[in-house]
N, C-alpha and C positions, 0 to 999 in steps of 0.2 A: 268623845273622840278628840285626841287632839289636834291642836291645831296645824301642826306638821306632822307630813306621815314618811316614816323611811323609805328608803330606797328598797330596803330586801321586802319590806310590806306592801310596797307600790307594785313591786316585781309579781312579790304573789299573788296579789287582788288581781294583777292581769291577768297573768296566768291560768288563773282560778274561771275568767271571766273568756277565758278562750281571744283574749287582746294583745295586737303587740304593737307595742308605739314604739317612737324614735325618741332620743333624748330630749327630744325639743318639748316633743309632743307630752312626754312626762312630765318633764319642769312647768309647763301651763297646767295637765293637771295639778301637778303639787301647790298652785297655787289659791286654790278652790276647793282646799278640803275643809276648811272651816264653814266657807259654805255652804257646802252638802251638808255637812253637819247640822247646821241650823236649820237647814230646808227638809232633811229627814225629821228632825224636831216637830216643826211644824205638821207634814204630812201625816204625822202618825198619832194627831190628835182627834176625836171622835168629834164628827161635824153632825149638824142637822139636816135635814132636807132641803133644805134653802141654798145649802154649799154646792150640790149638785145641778148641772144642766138642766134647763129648765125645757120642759118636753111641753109641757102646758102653760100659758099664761093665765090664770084662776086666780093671782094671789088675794087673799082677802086684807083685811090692812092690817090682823093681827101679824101674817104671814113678813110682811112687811118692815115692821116697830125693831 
């Protein structure tokens, strides 16, 4: 993604997204698309069991290391 995203692409993703900002509200987003960028990056790497909410505290210390 690039680092900056257009004005007619910003218009669309809103759009798309059923969103309507004000100018203002745009230009902050526009300023955090890089970002998402990285943080979509992140998210969409395949975690272990460990990444997830711990529902039981059981760890063993291999669980742990």
């Amino acid at each position: 993604m690039p680092s900056e995203i257009g004005d007619e692409a910003l218009d669309f993703l809103l759009a798309s997204a059923g969103l309507e900002l004000n100018p203002e509200q745009k230009a902050d987003l526009k300023t955090i698309t890089e970002s998402l960028a990285a943080m979509k990056a992140r998210v969409r790497q395949p975690r272990g069991r460990m990444a997830e909410l711990a529902h039981t505290y059981g760890f063993t210390e291999e669980d742990l290391a």
